[in-house]
C-alpha positions as CSV (number, residue, x, y, z in Angstrom):
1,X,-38.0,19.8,-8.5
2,X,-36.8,19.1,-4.8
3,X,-32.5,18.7,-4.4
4,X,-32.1,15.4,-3.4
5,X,-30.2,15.3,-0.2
6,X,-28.2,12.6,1.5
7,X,-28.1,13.1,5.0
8,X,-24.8,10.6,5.9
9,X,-24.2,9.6,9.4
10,X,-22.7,6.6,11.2
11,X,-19.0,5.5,10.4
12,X,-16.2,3.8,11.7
13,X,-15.8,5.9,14.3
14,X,-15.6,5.3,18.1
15,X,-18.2,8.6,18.1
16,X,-20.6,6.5,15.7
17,X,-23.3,6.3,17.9
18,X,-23.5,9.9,18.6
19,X,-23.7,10.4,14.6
20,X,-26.5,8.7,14.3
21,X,-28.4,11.1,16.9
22,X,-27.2,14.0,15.1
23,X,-28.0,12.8,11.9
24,X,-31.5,11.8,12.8
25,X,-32.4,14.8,14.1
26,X,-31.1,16.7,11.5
27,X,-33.6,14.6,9.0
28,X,-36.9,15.9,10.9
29,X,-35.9,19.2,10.8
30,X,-35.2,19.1,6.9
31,X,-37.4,21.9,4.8
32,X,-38.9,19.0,3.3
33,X,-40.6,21.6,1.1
34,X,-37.0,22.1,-1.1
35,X,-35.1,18.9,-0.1
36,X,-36.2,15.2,-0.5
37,X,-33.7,13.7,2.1
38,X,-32.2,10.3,1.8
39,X,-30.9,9.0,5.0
40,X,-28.0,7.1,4.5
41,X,-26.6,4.7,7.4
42,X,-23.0,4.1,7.4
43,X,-21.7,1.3,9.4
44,X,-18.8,0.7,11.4
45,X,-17.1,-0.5,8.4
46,X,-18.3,2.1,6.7
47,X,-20.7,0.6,4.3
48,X,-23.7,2.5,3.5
49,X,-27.4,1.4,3.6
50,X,-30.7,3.3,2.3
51,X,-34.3,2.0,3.6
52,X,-37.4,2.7,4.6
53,X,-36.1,2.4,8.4
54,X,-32.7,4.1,8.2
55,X,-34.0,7.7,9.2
56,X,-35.6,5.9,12.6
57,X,-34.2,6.2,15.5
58,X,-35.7,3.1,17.5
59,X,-34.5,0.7,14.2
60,X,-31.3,1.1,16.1
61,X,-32.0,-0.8,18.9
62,X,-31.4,-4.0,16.6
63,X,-28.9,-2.8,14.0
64,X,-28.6,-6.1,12.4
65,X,-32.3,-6.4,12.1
66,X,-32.3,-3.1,10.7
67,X,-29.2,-3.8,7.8
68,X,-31.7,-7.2,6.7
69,X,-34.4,-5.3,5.4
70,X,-32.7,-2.5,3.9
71,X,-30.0,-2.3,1.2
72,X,-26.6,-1.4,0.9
73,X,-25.2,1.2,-2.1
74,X,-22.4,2.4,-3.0
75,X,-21.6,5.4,-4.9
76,X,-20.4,6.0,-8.0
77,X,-19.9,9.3,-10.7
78,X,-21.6,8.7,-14.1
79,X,-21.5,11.3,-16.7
80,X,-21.0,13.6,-14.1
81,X,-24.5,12.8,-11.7
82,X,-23.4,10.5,-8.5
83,X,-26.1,8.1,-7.8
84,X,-26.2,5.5,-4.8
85,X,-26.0,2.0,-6.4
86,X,-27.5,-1.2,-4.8
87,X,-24.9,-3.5,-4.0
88,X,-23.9,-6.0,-5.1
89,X,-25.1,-5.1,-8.4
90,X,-27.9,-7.5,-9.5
91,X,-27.1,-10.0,-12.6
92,X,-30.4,-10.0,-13.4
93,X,-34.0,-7.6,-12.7
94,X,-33.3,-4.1,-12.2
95,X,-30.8,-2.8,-9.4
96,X,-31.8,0.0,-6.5
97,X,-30.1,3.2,-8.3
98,X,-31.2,6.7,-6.7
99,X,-29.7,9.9,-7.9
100,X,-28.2,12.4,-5.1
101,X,-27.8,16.1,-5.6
102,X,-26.0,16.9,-2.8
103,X,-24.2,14.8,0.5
104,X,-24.7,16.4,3.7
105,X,-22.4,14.4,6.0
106,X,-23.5,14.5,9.7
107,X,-20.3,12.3,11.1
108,X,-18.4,12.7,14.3
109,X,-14.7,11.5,14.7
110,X,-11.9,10.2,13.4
111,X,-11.9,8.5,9.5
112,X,-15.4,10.5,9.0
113,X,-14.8,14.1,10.5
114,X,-11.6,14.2,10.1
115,X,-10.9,14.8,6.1
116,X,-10.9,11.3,5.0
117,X,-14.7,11.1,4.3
118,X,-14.7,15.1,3.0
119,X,-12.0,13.8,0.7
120,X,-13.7,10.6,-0.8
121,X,-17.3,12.9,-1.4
122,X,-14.8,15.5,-2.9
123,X,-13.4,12.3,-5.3
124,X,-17.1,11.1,-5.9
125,X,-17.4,14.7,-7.6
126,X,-20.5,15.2,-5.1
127,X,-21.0,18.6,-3.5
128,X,-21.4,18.2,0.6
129,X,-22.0,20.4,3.6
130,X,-19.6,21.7,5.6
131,X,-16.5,21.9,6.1
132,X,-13.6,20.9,3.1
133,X,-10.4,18.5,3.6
134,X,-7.8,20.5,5.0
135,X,-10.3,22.2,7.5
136,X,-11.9,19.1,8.4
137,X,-8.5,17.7,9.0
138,X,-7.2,20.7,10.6
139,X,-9.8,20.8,13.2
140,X,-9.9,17.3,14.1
141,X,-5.8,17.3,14.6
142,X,-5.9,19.5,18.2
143,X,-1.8,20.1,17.9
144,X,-2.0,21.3,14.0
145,X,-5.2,23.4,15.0
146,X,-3.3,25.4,18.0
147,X,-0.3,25.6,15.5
148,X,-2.3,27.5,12.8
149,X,-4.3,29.7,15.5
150,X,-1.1,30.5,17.5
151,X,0.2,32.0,14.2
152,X,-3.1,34.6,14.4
153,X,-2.7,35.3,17.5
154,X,-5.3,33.2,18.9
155,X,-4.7,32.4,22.9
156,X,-4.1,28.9,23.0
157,X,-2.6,26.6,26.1
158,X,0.5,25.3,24.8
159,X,0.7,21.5,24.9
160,X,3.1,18.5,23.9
161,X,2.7,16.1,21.7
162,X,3.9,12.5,22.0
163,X,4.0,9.5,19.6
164,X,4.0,5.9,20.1
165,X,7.8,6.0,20.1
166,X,7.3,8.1,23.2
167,X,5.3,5.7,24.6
168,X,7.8,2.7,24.1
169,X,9.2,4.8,26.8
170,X,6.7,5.7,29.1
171,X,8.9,6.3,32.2
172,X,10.8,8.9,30.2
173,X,7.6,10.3,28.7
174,X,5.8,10.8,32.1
175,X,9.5,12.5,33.5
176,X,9.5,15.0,30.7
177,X,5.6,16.1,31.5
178,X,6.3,16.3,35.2
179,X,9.8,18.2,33.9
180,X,8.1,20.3,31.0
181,X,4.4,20.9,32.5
182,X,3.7,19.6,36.0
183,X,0.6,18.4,37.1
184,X,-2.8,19.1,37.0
185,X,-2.3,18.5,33.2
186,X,-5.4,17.0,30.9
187,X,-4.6,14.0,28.4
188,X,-6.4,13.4,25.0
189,X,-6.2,11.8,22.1
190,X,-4.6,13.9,19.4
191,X,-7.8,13.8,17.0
192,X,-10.6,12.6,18.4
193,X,-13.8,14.7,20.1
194,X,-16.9,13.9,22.2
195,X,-14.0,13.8,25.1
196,X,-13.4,10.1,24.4
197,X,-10.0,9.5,25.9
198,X,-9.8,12.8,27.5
199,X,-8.8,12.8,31.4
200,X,-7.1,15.0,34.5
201,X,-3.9,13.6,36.0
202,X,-3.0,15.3,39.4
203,X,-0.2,12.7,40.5
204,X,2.5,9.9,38.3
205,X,0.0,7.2,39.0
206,X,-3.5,9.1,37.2
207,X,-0.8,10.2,34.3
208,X,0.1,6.5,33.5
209,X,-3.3,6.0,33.6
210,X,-4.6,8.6,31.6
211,X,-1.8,7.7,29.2
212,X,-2.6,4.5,28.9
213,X,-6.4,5.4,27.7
214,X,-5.6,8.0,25.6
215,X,-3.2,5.7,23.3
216,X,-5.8,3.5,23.1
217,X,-7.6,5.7,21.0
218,X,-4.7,7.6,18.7
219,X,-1.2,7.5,18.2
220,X,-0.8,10.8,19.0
221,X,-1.0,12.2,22.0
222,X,-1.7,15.7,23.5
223,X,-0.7,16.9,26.8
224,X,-1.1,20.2,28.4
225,X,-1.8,21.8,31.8
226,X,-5.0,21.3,33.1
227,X,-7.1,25.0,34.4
228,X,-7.4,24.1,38.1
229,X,-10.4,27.0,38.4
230,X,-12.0,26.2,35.4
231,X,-15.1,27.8,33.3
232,X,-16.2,26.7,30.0
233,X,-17.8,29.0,27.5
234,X,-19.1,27.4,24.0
235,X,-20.3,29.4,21.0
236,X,-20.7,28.2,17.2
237,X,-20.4,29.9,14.3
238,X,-21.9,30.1,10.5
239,X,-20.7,30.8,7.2
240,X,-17.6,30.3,5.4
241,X,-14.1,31.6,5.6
242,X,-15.0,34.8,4.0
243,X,-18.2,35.7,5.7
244,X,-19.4,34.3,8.9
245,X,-21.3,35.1,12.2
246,X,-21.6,33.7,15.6
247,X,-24.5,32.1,17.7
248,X,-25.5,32.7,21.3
249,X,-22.9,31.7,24.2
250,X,-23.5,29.2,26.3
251,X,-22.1,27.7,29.5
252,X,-22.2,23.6,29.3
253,X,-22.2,22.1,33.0
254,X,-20.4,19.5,34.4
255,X,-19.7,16.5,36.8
256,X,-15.8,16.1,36.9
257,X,-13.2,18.0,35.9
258,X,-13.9,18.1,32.3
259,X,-17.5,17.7,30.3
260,X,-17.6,13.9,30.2
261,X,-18.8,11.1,27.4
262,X,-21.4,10.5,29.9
263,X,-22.4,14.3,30.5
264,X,-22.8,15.0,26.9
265,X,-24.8,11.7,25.8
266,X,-25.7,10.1,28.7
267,X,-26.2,11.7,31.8
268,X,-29.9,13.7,31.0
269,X,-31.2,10.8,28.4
270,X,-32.5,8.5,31.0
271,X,-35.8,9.9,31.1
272,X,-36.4,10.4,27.1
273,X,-33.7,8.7,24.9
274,X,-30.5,10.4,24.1
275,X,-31.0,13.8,21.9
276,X,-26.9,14.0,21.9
277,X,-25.0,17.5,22.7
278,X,-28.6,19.1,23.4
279,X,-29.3,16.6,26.1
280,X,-26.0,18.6,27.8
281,X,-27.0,20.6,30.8
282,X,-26.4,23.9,30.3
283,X,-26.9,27.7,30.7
284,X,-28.2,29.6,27.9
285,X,-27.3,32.7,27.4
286,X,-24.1,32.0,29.7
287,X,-24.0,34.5,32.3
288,X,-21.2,36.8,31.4
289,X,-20.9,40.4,30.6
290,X,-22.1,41.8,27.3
291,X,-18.4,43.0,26.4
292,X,-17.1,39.2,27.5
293,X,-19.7,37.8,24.8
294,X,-18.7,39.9,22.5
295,X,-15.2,39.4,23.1
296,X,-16.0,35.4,22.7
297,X,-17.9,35.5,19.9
298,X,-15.6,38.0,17.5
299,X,-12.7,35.2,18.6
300,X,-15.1,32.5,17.4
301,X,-15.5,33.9,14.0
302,X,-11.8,34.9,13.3
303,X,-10.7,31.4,14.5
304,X,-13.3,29.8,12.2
305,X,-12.5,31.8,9.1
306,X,-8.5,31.4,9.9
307,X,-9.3,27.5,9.9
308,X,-11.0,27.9,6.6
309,X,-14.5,26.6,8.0
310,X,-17.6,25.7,6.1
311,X,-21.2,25.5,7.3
312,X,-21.7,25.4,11.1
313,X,-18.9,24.4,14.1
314,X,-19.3,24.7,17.7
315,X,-15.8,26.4,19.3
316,X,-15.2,25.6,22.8
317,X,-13.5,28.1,25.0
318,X,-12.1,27.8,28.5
319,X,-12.0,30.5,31.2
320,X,-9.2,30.5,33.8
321,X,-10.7,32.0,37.1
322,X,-7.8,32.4,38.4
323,X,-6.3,35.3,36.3
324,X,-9.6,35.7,33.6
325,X,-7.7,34.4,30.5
326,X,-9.5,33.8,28.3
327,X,-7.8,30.3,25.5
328,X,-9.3,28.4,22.4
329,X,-10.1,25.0,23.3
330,X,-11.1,23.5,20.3
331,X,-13.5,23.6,17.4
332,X,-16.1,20.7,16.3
333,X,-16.3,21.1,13.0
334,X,-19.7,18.7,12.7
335,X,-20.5,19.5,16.1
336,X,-23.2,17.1,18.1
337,X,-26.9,18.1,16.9
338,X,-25.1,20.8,14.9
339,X,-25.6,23.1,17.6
340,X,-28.8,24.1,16.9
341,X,-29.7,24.8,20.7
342,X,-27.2,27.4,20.3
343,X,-28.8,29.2,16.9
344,X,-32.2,29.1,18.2
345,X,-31.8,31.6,20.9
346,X,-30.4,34.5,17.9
347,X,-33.7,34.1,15.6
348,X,-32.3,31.1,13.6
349,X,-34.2,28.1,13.6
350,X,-33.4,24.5,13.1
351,X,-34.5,24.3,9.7
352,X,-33.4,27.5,8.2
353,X,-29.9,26.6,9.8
354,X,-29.6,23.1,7.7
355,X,-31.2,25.6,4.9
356,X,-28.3,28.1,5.2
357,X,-25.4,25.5,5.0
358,X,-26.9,23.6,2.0
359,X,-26.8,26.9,0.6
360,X,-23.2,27.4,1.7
361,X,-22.3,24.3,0.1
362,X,-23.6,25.0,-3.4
363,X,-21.9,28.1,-3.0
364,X,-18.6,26.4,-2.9
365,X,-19.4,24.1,-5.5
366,X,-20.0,27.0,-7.8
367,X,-16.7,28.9,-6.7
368,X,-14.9,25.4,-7.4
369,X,-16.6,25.0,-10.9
370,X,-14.8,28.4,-12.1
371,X,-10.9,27.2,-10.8
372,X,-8.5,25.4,-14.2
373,X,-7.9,22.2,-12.2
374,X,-6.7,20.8,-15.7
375,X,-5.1,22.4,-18.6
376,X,-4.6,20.6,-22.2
377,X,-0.6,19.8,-23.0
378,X,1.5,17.7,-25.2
379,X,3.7,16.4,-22.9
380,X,2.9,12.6,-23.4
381,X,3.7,12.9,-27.0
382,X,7.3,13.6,-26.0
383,X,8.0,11.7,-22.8
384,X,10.1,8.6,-23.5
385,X,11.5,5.9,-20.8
386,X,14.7,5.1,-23.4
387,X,14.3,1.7,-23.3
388,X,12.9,-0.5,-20.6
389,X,15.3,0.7,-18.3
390,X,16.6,4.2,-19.1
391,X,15.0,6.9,-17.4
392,X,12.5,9.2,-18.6
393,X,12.9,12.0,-21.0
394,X,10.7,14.8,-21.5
């Protein structure tokens, strides 16, 4: 009998787009052979929908055309199996009901990457790929991440944050970076990815700018100084925090001063449709020295495991030509495409990578099935309020 997978993508997410395109193309490379896959749309208000038309790409074109004929579930735990429930539930003939072994979320962003989504499927009592709560929160919170890899003596570029009660006071917020960190520095949004909201400021007027955008997005904001001479060096990594090996390097190229929105999704899709991060141009293997690989790709699995990763994330590095240090950038914990492009090139193809983190997950799951999370006790046969309004005794 085949595990029933969910593939899960969409979400209210400002990256929801780009979700859908990693989530599609992780459907056709299923091993259709072990897994039946049920794609599972989820909308930007986060309501999911099965069909006949969710796992097709050009059904997107008319998304409302696309939510008529198919149907919208929910999920629920019963008896311990989660199924996905037509909704609303039918008052007469029989409801849509379809029994799911396993959720394999394929979401970019914030409310979907970023723990809130890993924590409602942990809830739901349903096993899913990648990466738990904390890490998927961890990695999608940029100042918390460099935090927790500073501590194991991971290079990082050290940043400030600022809140919106900063930003009530922007004039004194833009003195203290000119004061703190002078320009060029590089603005983002505290937890988002796919470089929404990310930008250079060289002068006050670009750092009102970028500050501006950025709290549009979050309300939290990053800022540190921005590598004038700047190389980036990618490389993902497998496994779990115990056990884990990295891909082949790559060099991802650019237009501007940082990889762009529009150079990741946009930029080479004009000729075929968007195929999301591996539509980036690119250089693969990057061309750097064996040791500097090496030197990359051991710092990509000890910042992986120190994150307590699951499944498959893409770490971003940055190279400053100036001196050669080398810095963490950040990690994509459901990176775009899943960075198969990158897997590929080291003897592990598309579908045996999906095959290894469903295998990853069920490992998990079976490490989590032998931890007490609940003992038996008595203590609600001796815990008294003292009357309506005394405190408790216990």
């Amino acid at each position: 009998m085949k595990t029933r997978v969910a593939m899960m993508f969409g979400g209210k997410s400002v990256e929801h787009e780009v979700s859908v395109i990693s989530g599609i193309q992780a459907i056709l490379s299923m091993d259709t052979d072990k897994y039946e896959v049920i794609p599972v749309y989820m909308t930007k208000k986060n309501e999911m929908y099965i069909g006949d038309d969710i796992g097709n790409i050009e059904a997107y074109k008319d998304i409302n055309g696309l939510l008529g004929r198919s149907q919208r579930v929910i999920m629920i735990n019963e008896n311990g199996r989660v199924k996905l429930m037509g909704f609303p539930l039918k008052k007469f003939g029989k409801n849509t009901e379809v029994e799911i072994d396993i959720a394999f979320p394929v979401v970019h962003g914030t409310n979907v990457e970023d723990g809130a989504f890993q924590g409602y499927l942990k809830t739901m009592g349903i096993p899913f790929v990648g990466c738990d709560v904390t890490a998927s929160a961890i990695g999608m919170d940029k100042y918390i991440m460099k935090a927790v890899l500073k501590e194991g003596n991971v290079p990082v570029l050290d940043a400030k944050l600022y809140t919106l009660a900063h930003y009530r006071e922007v004039n004194s917020l833009l003195d203290d970076v000119e004061n703190s960190i002078g320009y060029p520095v590089i603005v983002k949004p505290v937890n988002l990815g796919s470089s929404v909201g990310i930008s250079v400021a060289k002068n006050r007027t670009e750092l009102t700018v970028s500050i501006d955008d950025a709290f549009r997005y979050a309300t939290k904001v990053l800022v540190e100084h921005a590598i004038t001479n700047l190389r980036e060096i990618n490389c993902s990594v497998l496994g779990d925090e115990n056990d884990a090996i990295a891909s082949e390097c790559e060099e991802p190229l650019h237009t501007e001063d940082i990889l762009s929105y529009e150079d990741k999704y946009v930029s080479n899709s004009k000729s075929g449709g968007s195929k999301g991060m591996a539509s980036v141009s690119r250089k693969i293997p990057a061309e750097i020295s064996s040791e500097f690989r090496e030197e990359i790709r051991e710092m990509a699995v000890k910042s992986f495991k120190l994150l307590g990763c699951n499944g498959v994330a893409r770490i971003d590095f940055m190279i400053d030509e100036d001196n050669g240090k080398l810095y963490f950038n950040e990690i994509n914990t459901i990176p775009g495409s899943l960075a198969f492009y990158l897997w590929e090139p080291v003897g592990v193809p598309y579908k045996e990578l999906l095959t290894r983190m469903i295998e990853l997950c069920l490992k998990r799951a079976r490490t989590e099935d032998g931890l007490t999370f609940t003992f038996d006790t008595n203590i609600l046969n001796s815990a008294s309020f003292g009357g309506s309004k005394g405190g408790a005794k216990l």
